[in-house]
N, C-alpha and C positions, 0 to 999 in steps of 0.2 A: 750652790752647786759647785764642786771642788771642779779646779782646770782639769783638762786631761793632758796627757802625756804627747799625746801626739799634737795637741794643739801649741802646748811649750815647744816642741821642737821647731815646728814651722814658725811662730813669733820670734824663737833665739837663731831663726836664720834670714829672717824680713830687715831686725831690727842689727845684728851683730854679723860683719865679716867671719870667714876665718881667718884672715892675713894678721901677720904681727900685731896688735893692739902698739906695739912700738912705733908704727908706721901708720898707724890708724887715730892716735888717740884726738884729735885735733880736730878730723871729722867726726869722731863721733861725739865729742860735747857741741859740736854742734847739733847734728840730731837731738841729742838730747834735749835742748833747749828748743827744737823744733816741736817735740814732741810733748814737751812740757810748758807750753806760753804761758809766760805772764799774766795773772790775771787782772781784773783791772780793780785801781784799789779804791775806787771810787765804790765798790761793791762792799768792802772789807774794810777790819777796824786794825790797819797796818801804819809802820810807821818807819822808814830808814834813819840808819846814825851809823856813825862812824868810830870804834874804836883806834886810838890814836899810837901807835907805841914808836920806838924810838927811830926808825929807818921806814917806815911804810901806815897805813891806813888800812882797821881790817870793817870791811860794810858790816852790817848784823842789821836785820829788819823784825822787827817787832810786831807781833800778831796779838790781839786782845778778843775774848769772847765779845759774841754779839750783845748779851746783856750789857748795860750801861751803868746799873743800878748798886756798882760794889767791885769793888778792886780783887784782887785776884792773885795766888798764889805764881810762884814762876817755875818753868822749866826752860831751860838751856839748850837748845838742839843744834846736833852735830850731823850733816846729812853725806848718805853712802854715797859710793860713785868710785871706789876702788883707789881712795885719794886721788884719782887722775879727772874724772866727770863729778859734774853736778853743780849746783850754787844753789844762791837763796833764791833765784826766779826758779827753776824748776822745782822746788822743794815749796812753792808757796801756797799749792793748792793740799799739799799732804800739812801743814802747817797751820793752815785757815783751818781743815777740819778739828786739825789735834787740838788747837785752840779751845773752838766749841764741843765738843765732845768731852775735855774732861774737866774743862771752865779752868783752865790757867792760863795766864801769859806766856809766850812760847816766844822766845829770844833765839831765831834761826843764823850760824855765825856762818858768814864766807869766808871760809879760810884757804890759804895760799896751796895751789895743786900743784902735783906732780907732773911730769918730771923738770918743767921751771924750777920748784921748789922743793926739794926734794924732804925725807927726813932730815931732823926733824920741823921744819918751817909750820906745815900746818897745824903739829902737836902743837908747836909753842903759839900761835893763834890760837887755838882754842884757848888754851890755858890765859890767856894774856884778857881774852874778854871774860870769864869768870874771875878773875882779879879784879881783875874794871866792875863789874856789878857787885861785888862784896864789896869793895872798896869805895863804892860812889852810887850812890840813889838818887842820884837824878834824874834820872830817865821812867821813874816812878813813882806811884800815888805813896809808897808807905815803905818804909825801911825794910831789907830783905832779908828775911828770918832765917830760913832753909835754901839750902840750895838743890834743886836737881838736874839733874845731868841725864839728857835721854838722845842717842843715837840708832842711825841702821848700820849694819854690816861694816863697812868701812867708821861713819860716824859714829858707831858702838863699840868700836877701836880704840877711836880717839876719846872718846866718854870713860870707858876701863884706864887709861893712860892718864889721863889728865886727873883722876880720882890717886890712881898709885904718886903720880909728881906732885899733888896735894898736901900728899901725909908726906912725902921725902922733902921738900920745900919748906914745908910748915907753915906756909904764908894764907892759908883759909882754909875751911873745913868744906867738903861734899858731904851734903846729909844722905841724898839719894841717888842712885843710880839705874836707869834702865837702858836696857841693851836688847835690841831688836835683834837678831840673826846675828848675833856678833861676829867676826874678825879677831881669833883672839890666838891663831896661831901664824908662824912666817911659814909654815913647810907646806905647801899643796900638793908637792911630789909622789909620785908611788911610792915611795919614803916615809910619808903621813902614815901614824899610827890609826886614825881615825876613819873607820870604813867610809862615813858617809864620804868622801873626799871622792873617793872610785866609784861608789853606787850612786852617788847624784852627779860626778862630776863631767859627765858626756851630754846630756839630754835635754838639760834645762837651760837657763837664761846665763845665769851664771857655772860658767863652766871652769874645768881645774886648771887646763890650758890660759883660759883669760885671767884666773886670780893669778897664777904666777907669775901673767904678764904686768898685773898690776903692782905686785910685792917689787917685783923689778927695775918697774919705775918710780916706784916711792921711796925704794930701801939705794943708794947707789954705795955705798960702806959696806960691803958683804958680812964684817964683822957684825953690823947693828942688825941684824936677822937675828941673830939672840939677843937682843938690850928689850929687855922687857916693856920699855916704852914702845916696840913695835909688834912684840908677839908676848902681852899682859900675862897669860901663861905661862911663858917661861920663870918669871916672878921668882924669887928664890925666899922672900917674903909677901905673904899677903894678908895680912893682919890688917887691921885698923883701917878696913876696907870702909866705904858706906854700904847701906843697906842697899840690897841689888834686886832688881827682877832681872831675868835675861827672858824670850821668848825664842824660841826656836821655830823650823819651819821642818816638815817631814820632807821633803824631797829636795832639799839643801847641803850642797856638800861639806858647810860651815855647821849642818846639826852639832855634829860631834863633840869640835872643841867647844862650840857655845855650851853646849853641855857638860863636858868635864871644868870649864872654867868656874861655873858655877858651882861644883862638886869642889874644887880645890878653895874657893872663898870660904865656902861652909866647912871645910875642913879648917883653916886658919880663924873660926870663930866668930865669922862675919855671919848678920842676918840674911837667908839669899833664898829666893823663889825662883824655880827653874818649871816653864812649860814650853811644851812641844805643841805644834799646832798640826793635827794631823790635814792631809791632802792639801797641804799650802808648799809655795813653794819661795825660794829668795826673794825678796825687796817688795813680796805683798799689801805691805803697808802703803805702797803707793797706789793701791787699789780704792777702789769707792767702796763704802759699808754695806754695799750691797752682797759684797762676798761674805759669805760665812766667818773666813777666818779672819778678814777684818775686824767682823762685829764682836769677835770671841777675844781678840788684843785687845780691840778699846776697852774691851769689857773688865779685861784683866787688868789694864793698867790702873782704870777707875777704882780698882777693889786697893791694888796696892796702894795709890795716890790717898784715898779715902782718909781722911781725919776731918769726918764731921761735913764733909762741903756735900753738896746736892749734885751729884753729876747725870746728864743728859743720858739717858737709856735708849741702847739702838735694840 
């Protein structure tokens, strides 16, 4: 059964202030983590480590399908929260399932938030632990063949970015890419070309007022608003892209560019799957399969992912 409207608006006034997110954000990863406990890993086939770089320690926890019987493809996940919320405890029960549901190993990274760390700190964690796993297999049954890269809205961001600093570095290749509700422009203003930004962007969870508050405290260089490492769009190349899914959501104000970004990769000659999830709305993924348009993503990821492996059907 799709949410209704009226029920988004009471949930995005229970859980979210109106008051600056500048002045808020502190509290609310707290809730967050209230509302997203820990779960317990004595339940689950998890495992903490530590990417080591040159000034700091970035965590990454490690999720394996419940079968035991055979090792297992990977995917890299980069989780939303508007660079400012979120870590790998709240993200570890959306993670247990992505696990089992499409039978890969799911490599969730903690990367450095906003606005402690502003751009680009979190970019270059990410980046820094797929060098780390291309570069060193130990933390694995079998050498790692493919790489994929799959985030939400904010960590769908950081997934398109870390894929574009790939090919411009040239230090490892992304073979694939998925991008949940991405993040892939800096403008949210009534300035945005992009209608969905005004028709989704009062109602819902994620509203236009809070992503700008969050581009705000991520971006402090008003210049890097355009560095394509912060809005993938802007891109003045995008060639030599990996293969992409993006999924969209119908009542999301990020529809748009998630949509036109996929339109400008296919234009630059990259493989690219672009679907819309109708009556869903932002950050759905962190829903149980019970919703429709969960079981319609997994569904789709599965088809993309698919070379030959057996994945669990909801």
């Amino acid at each position: 059964m799709p949410t209704n409207k009226k029920m988004l608006t009471a949930l995005r006034k229970l859980l979210y202030s109106d008051k600056d997110l500048k002045d808020t954000y502190q509290i609310e990863r707290k809730m967050v983590n209230m509302t997203h406990p820990l779960i317990l890993k004595s339940l689950y086939r998890m495992w903490d480590h530590k990417v080591c770089v040159e000034d700091h320690e970035i965590p990454v926890r490690i999720f394996a399908p419940h079968k035991e019987d055979k090792s297992y493809p990977l995917m890299i996940f980069f989780h939303g929260g508007g660079f400012v919320t979120g870590n790998i405890d709240s993200y570890s029960r959306v993670c247990t399932r992505m696990a089992n549901i499409t039978n890969h190993i799911i490599l969730s990274v903690d990367y450095r938030l906003a606005p402690e760390h502003p751009f680009p700190a979190g970019l270059e964690d990410c980046y820094a632990v797929v060098k780390e796993v291309v570069e060193s297999n130990r933390s694995f049954d079998k050498p790692i063949k493919s790489i994929t890269l799959i985030g939400d809205s904010a960590g769908a961001n950081l997934a398109a970015a870390v894929s574009l600093l790939a090919r411009d570095r040239g230090e490892f290749k992304v073979d694939r890419q998925i991008l949940l509700y991405p993040a892939t422009n800096s403008d949210h203003s009534d300035a945005s070309p992009y209608p969905s930004v005004k028709e989704n962007g009062q109602d819902y969870l994620l509203t236009q007022k809070r992503m700008m508050d969050y581009i705000d405290l991520y971006v402090t260089d008003k210049k890097d608003l355009k560095n394509p490492y912060v809005a993938p769009i802007l891109a003045e190349d995008l060639t030599n892209q990996p293969e992409t899914l993006i999924i969209t959501a119908e009542y999301d104000l990020l529809r748009d560019e998630g949509e036109d970004y996929g339109r400008r990769l296919q234009e630059a000659g990259n493989k690219v799957e672009v679907h819309r999830l109708a009556d869903s709305i932002h950050g759905f993924i962190a829903l149980v399969p019970l919703f429709p348009e969960v079981r319609e993503c997994y569904n789709i990821i599965n088809r993309f992912l698919d070379k030959g492996e057996k994945h669990e059907s909801l």
